[in-house]
C-alpha positions in Angstrom: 37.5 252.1 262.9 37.7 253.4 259.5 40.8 255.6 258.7 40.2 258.0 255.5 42.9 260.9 256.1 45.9 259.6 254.2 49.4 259.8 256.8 51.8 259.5 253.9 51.0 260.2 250.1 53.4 258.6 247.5 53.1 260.3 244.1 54.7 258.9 240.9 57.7 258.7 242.4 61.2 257.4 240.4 64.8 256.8 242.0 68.0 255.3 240.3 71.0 254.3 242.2 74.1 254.3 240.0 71.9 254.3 236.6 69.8 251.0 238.6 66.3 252.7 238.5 64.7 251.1 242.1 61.3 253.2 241.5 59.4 254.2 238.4 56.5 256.0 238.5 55.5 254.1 242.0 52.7 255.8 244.2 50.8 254.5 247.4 49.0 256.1 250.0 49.0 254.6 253.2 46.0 255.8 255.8 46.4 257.8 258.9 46.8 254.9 261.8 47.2 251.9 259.9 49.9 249.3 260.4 51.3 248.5 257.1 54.1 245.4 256.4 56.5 246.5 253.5 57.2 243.4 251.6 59.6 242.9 248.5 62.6 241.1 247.4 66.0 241.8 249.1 67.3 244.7 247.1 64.5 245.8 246.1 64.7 249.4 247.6 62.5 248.8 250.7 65.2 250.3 253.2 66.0 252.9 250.4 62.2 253.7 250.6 62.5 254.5 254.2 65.3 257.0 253.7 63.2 258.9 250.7 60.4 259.3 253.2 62.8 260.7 256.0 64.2 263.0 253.4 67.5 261.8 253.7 67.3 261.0 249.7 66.5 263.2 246.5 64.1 262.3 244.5 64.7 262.0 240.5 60.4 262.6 239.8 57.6 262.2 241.8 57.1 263.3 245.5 56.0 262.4 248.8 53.6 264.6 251.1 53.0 264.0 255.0 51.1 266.6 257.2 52.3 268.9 257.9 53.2 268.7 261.4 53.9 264.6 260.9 56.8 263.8 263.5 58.4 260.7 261.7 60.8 258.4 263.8 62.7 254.9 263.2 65.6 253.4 264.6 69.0 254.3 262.2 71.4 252.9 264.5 72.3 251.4 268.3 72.2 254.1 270.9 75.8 255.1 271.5 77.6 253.8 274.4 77.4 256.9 277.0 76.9 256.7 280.9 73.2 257.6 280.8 71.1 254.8 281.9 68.8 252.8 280.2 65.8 254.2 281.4 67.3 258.0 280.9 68.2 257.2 277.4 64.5 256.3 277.2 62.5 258.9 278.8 65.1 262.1 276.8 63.4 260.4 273.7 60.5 262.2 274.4 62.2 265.8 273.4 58.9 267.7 274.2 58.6 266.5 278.3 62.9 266.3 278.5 62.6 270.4 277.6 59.7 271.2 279.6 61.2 269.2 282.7 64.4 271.5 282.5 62.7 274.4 282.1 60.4 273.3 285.5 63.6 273.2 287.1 64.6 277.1 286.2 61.1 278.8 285.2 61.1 281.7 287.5 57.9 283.5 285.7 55.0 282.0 287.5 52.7 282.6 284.3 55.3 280.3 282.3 55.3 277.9 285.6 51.7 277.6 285.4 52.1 277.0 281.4 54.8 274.6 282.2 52.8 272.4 284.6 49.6 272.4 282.0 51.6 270.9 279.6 52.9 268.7 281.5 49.5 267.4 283.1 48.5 267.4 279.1 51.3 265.5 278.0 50.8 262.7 280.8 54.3 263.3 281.6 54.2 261.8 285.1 53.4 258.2 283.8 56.3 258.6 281.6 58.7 256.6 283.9 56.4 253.6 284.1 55.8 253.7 280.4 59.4 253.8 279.5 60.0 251.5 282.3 57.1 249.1 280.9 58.6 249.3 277.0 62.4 248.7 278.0 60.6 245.4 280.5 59.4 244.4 276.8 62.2 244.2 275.3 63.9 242.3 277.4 65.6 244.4 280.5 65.3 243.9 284.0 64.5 246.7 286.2 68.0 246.4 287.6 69.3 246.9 284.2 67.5 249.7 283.4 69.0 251.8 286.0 72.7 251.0 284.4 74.7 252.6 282.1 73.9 252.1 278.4 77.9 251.6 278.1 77.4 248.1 279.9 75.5 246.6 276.9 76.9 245.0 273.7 75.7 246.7 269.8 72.9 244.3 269.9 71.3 245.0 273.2 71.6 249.0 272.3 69.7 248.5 269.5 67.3 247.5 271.4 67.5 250.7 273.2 67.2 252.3 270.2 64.0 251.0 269.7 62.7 251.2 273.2 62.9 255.2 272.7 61.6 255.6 269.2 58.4 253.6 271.0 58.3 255.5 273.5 58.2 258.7 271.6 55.4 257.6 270.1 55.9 259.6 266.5 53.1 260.0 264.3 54.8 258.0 261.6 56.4 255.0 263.0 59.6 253.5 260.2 60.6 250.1 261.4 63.3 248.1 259.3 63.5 244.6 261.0 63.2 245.3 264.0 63.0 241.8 265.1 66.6 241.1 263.5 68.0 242.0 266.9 65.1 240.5 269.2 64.5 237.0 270.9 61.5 235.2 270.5 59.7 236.9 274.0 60.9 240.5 272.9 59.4 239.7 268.9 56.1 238.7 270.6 55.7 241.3 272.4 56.7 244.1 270.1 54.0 242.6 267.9 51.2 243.1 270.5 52.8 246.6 271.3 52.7 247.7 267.8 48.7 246.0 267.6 48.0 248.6 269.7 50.4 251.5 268.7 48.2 254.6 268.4 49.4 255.7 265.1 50.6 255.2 261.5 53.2 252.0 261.6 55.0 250.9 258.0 57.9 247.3 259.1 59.5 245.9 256.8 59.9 242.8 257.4 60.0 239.1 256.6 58.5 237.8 259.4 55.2 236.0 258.3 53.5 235.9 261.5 54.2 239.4 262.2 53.0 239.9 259.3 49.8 238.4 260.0 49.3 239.9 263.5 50.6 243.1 263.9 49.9 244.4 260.8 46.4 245.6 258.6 47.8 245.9 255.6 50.8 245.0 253.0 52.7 247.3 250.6 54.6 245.6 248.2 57.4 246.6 246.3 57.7 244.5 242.9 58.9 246.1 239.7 60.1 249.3 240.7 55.9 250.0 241.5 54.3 250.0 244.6 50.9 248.1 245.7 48.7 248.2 248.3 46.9 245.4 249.9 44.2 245.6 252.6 44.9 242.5 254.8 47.6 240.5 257.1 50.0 239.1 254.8 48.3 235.2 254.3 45.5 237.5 252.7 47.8 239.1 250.3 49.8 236.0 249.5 46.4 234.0 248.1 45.8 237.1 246.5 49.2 237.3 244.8 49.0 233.2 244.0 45.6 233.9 241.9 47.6 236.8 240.0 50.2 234.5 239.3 47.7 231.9 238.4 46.2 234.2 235.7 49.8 235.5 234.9 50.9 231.7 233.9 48.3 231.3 231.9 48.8 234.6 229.9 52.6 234.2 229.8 51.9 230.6 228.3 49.9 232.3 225.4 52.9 234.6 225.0 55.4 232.1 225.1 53.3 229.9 222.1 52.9 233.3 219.9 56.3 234.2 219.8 57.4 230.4 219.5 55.5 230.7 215.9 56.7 233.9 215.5 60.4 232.2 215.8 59.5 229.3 213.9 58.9 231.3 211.2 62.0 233.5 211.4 63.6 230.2 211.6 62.1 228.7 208.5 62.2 231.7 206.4 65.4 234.1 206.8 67.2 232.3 204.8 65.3 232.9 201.9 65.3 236.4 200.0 62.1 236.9 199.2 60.9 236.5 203.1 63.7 237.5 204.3 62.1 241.3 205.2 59.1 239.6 207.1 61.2 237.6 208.5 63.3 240.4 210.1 60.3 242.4 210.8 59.1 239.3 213.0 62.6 239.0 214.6 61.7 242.7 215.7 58.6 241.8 217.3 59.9 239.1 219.2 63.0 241.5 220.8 60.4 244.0 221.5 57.9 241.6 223.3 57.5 242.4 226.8 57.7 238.8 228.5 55.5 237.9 231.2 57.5 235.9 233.5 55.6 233.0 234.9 55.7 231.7 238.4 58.4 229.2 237.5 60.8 231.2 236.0 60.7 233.6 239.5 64.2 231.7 240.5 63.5 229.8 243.7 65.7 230.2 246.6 66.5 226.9 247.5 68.5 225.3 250.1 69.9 221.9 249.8 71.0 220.1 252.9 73.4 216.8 252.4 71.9 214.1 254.0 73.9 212.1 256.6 73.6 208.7 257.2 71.4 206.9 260.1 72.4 206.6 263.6 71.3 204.7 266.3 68.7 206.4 268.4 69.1 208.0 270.8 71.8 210.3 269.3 72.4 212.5 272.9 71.6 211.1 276.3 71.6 213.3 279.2 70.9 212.5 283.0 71.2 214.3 286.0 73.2 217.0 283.9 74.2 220.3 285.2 76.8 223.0 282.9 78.2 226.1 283.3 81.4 228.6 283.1 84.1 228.1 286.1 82.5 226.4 288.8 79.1 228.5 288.5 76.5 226.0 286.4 73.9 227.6 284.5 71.9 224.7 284.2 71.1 221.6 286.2 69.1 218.9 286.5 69.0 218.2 283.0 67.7 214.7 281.9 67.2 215.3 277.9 66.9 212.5 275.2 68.1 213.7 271.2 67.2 211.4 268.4 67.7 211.8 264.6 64.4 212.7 263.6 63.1 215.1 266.1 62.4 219.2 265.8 63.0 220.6 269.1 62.1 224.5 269.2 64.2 225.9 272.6 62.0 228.4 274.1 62.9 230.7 277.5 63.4 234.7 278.1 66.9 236.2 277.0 69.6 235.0 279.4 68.1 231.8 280.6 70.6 229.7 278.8 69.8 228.4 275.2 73.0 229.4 274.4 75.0 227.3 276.9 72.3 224.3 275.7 73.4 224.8 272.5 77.2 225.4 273.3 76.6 221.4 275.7 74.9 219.9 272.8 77.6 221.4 270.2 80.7 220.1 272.3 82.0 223.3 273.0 81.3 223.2 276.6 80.9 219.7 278.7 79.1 218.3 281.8 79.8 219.8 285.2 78.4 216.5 286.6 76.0 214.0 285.4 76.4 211.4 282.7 76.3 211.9 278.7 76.2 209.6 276.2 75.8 210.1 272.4 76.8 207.9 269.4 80.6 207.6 268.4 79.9 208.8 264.7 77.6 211.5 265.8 78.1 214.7 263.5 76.5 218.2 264.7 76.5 221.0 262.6 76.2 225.2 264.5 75.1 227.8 263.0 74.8 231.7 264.9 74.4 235.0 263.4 77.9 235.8 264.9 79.3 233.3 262.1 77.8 235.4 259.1 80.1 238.2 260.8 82.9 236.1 260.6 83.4 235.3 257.6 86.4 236.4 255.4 84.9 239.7 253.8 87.8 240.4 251.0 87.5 236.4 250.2 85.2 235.1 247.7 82.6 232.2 248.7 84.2 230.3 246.5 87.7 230.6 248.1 85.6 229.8 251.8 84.5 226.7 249.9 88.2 225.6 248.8 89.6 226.4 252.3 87.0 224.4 253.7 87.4 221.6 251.4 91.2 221.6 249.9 91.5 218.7 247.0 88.1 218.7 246.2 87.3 220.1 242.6 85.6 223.3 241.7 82.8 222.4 239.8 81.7 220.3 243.1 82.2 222.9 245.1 80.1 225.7 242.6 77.5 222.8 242.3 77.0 223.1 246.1 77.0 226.9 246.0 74.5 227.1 243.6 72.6 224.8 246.1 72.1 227.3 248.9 71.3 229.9 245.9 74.5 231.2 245.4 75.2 231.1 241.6 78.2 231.7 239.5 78.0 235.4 240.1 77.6 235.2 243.6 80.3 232.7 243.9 83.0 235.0 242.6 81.7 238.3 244.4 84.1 239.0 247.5 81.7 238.3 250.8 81.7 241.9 251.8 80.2 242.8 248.9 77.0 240.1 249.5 74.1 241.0 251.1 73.0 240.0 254.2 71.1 237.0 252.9 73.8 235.8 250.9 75.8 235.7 253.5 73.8 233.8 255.9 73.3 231.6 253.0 77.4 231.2 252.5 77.4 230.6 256.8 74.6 228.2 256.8 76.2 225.7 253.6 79.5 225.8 255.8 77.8 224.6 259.1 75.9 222.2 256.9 79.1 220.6 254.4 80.1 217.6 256.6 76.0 216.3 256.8 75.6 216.2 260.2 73.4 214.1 262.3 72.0 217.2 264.2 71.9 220.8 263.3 71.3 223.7 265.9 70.3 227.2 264.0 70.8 230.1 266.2 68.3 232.6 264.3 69.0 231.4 261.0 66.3 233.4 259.3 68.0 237.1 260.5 68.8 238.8 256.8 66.9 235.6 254.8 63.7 237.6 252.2 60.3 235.6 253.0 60.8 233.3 249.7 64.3 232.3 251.3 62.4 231.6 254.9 59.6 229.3 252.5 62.7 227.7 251.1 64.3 227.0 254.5 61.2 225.4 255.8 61.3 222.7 252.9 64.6 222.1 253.3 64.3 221.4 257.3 61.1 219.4 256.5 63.2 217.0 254.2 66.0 217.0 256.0 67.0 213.6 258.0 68.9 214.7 260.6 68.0 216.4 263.9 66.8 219.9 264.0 67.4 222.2 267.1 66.3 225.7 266.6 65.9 229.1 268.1 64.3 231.4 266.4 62.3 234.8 266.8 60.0 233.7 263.5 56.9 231.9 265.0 56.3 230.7 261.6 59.3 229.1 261.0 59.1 227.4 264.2 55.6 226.0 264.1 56.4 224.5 260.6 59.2 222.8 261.5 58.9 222.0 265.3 57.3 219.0 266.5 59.1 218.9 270.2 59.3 222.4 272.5 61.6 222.4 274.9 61.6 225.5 277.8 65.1 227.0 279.2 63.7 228.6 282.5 64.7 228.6 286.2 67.7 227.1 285.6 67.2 223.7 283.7 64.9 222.7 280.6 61.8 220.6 280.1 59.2 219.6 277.8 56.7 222.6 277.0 53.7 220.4 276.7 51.7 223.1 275.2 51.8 224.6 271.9 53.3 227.3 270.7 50.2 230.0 271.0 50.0 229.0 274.1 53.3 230.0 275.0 52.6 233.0 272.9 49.3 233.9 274.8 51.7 232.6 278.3 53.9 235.4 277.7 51.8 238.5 276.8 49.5 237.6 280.1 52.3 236.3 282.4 49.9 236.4 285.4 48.9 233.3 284.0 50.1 229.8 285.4 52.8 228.0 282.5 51.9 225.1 280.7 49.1 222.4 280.8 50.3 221.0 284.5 50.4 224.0 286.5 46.4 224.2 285.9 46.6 221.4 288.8 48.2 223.4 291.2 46.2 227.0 291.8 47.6 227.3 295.3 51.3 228.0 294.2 50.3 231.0 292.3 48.4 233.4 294.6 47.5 236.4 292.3 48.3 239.2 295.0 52.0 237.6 295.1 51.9 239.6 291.3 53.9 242.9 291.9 57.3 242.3 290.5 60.6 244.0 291.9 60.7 245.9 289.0 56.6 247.2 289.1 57.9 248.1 293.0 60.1 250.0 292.0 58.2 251.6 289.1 55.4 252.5 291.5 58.1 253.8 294.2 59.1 256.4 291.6 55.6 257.8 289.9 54.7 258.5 293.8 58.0 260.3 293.9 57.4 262.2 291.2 53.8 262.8 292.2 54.7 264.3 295.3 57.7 266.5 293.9 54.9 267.7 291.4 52.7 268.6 294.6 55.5 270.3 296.1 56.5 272.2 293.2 52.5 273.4 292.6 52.3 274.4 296.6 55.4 276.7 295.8 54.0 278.2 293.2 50.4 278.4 294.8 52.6 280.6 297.9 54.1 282.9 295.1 50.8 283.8 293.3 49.1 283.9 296.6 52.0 286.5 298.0 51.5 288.2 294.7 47.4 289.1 295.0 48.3 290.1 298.7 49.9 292.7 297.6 47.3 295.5 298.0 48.9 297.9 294.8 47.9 295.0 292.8 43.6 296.2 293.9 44.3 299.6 292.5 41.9 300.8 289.6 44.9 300.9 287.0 45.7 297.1 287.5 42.1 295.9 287.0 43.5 293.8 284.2 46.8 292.9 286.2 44.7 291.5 288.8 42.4 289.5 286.1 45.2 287.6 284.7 46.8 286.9 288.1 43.8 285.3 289.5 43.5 283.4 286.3 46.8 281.8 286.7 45.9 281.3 290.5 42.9 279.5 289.4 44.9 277.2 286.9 47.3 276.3 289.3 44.7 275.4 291.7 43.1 273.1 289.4 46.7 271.9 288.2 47.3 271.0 292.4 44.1 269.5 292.8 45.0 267.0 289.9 48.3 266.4 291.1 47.0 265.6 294.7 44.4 262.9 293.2 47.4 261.2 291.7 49.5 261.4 294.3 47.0 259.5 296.7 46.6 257.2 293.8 50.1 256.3 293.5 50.4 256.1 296.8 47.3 253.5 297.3 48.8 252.1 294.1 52.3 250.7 296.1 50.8 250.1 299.2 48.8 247.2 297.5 51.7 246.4 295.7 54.0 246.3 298.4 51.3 244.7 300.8 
């Protein structure tokens, strides 16, 4: 399906923050339905862009035209922590059906009853529940959970709330900044399928490359203070920017020699008088030459890890294993085998207990029962997003290093600074003042310093540009110790990942599958998991499908069905009570009696409707509840 109609029209625009121009003369137009991935450097101004388009920023030139009716949403912060349920939270998202719903409740004009019940039939508002219900399921909440109180839920979780209404709301002009910052692996996976199929304009910014690739049709990229547009997932547009840069090498190579004779000359002759004008004239030329900077000279963003020395394998023995908090284990039966050089991805659903693996694994929890072995010298390294937000914001990363390493001199210390990116600047800049990036950098050297044998990464790309993720790759790829990671970046874990290990129903084993089959596994969960389960059709009868949670879903859109029939048979009475009225057949309320039988008519229609999808919800839970 072609889209022609632009959604959102960027014209020439410019913006400076603090005398820092971020756009100059930068225009795009992005067409009505498309899913675009906003790309750039952090710092660019892609968040900043967001804000301009919301109209929370001035302008300095330029402008930015929508249509005119364009309803734009995006998710600005967590939902606040109030006694509404999830679900609630959800479904008052929809401002239009929340309004009409009240006014259902009080409407006492049966013409504005009728008009009421349209809109509603129009809107779909009946399905609502499920749809909100289906959305929140997505992102990762039980049905039990969506009937509590949004105050029950941690900053995190209510962000996904956040998002969970804004999708639901379905604006015309969907702003996403991350959204995957603040989602597991399942809940990333399926937001990309949900937004696939979103029915309008999407723009993400985001660095997540196979996101990138799935989710999205086209890439806007912010380089320069200008503005691009790409048709294509993002692999198309990074082959296309790698044959720019090819051309741009070999163009800023031809610069570099002219203005290295240009300064050879200077060189040679400013010494002497009677060049010495041609000789400043050329020193002119060469301030005012524009330099093309070639691909090396864009500063890498490396990472470099210390490597520890070898172990005997296996590093971590497990058998018969079972851990957990008081006397309540999480996970049993747990026979798992660590050397030095595997790559184990952990997969498994929010809740199912990758962090108490990690927390066993990392010494900071121990067996319940079972036996554990693991080498005497054995070094493990942890990193977790809630370590970037521990760190020291009025210290320097510089002072971290020092507290972390007392004795040991400063140019060592700088050196390894400099080797997760962080250069002198950065070095001396108190954390709080760091970006996000930076300061996943600072968390991730500190995990790293004493070279241990294994590393677990806890979302380690959250905040890191898609240059930074490249970097992190290599770096894992080189590195000789052990690797365990969870991540929500698919790309990041089939790069590095050569073992998959699930978390589910209480214990963990080998996934022997790959990671789009687990992909494909969790958008169609009717499936059966893994290669094994193929063997065994029997124990997964299909009509054993309808969750508690679809139950309960169904349970309520036949509720609501029949209050709707209710509600429609009320008003069928009034109207009916209203043309028995014989005054109403006298000659001087011909047109009285038009209109009234008109809105008789409608509400007919209207009851008829909602009958059909009554007896359709109905039929709807007896097969689920058969």
């Amino acid at each position: 399906m072609v889209h022609t109609a632009p959604m959102l029209r960027i014209s020439d625009i410019s913006y400076s923050v603090e005398g820092r121009p971020l756009f100059e003369g930068a225009s795009a137009v992005i067409p009505d339905g498309h899913k675009v991935g906003l790309v750039g450097r952090n710092g660019a101004g892609k968040t900043t862009l967001f804000k301009i388009i919301r109209g929370e920023l001035g302008l300095d030139g330029g402008q930015i035209s929508l249509p005119s009716r364009a309803r734009i949403g995006g998710v600005a912060q967590e939902v606040p922590s109030s006694s509404t349920s999830l679900i609630d939270t959800v479904l008052e998202a929809d401002t239009e059906r929340a309004a009409l719903l009240r006014e259902a409740e009080t409407a006492s004009d049966p013409n504005r009853i009728a008009e009421v019940q349209t809109r509603l039939a129009d809107i779909d508002a009946w399905s609502a529940e499920a749809r909100a219900a289906s959305i929140l399921k997505g992102l990762g909440f039980d049905a039990e959970e969506q009937l509590m109180p949004c105050s029950d839920f941690s900053g995190g979780w209510r962000m996904r709330v956040a998002l969970a209404a804004v999708l639901f709301a379905q604006p015309d002009l969907l702003l996403l900044d991350e959204p995957t910052n603040y989602l597991d692996l399942e809940g990333a996976l399926w937001l990309e399928a949900y937004l696939a199929k979103y029915p309008h304009t999407v723009i993400i910014i985001s660095h997540d490359r196979g996101l990138l690739n799935r989710a999205v049709g086209a890439i806007l990229h912010l380089e320069d203070r200008k503005l691009t547009f790409y048709q294509g997932p993002y692999d198309q547009f990074a082959r296309q920017r790698a044959e720019q840069r090819a051309v741009q090498a070999a163009m800023a190579k031809k610069q570099q020699a002219r203005r290295d004779h240009m300064q050879s000359f200077v060189d040679r002759f400013k010494a002497k008088a009677s060049k010495a004008k041609q000789a400043q004239s050329r020193l002119k030329m060469i301030e005012k030459m524009d330099m093309i900077a070639s691909p090396e000279q864009v500063a890498k963003r490396v990472f470099t890890f210390p490597e520890p020395d070898e172990l005997s394998p296996p590093i971590i023995s497990i058998e018969g294993g079972s851990v957990g908090y008081t006397d309540e284990p999480v996970l049993s039966r747990l026979n798992l085998r660590i050397d030095q050089d595997d790559r184990i991805a952990l997969l498994g659903k929010n809740g199912q207990g990758k962090s108490t693996l990690s927390k066993l694994l990392s010494n900071r929890l121990v067996l319940m029962n079972g036996k554990s072995v693991q080498s005497n010298k054995l070094r493990v390294g942890f990193f977790a997003q809630h370590q970037v937000d521990e760190l020291h914001i009025d210290e320097t990363p510089l002072q971290h290093m020092i507290t972390a390493r007392p004795g040991v001199m400063q140019s060592k210390l700088r050196a390894q600074l400099a080797g997760f990116g962080l250069g002198p600047d950065q070095a001396e800049t108190e954390v709080g003042r760091l970006s996000g990036g930076q300061k996943a950098r600072l968390s991730l050297l500190l995990a790293t310093l004493d070279a241990p044998h294994l590393l677990i990464l806890d979302e380690p790309t959250n905040h890191l540009d898609i240059e930074s993720r490249e970097a992190l790759v290599e770096a894992l790829t080189q590195y000789s110790g052990a690797v365990i990671l969870v991540s929500h970046d698919m790309h990041l874990l089939s790069m590095v990942a050569d073992r998959l290990w699930l978390v589910s129903d209480g214990t963990v084993k080998p996934f022997d599958d790959d990671l789009e089959a687990y992909r494909k596994m969790l958008l169609t969960p009717d499936k059966p998991q893994g290669k094994n389960s193929r063997k065994q059709p029997a124990e997964a009868p299909r009509p054993k499908r309808a969750s508690r949670d679809e139950v309960l879903g169904l349970r309520s859109e036949a509720r609501k069905a029949e209050a709707r029939v209710e509600k429609l048979n009320e008003m069928r009475d009034k109207l009916a009570k209203k043309l028995a009225d014989p005054a109403l057949y006298e000659d001087s309320k011909v047109g009285e009696l038009t209109v009234w039988n008109k809105k008789y008519a409608e509400v007919m229609e209207a009851l008829d409707r909602a009958e059909t999808l009554w007896m359709t919800a109905l039929q709807k839970l007896e097969t689920a509840e058969a």
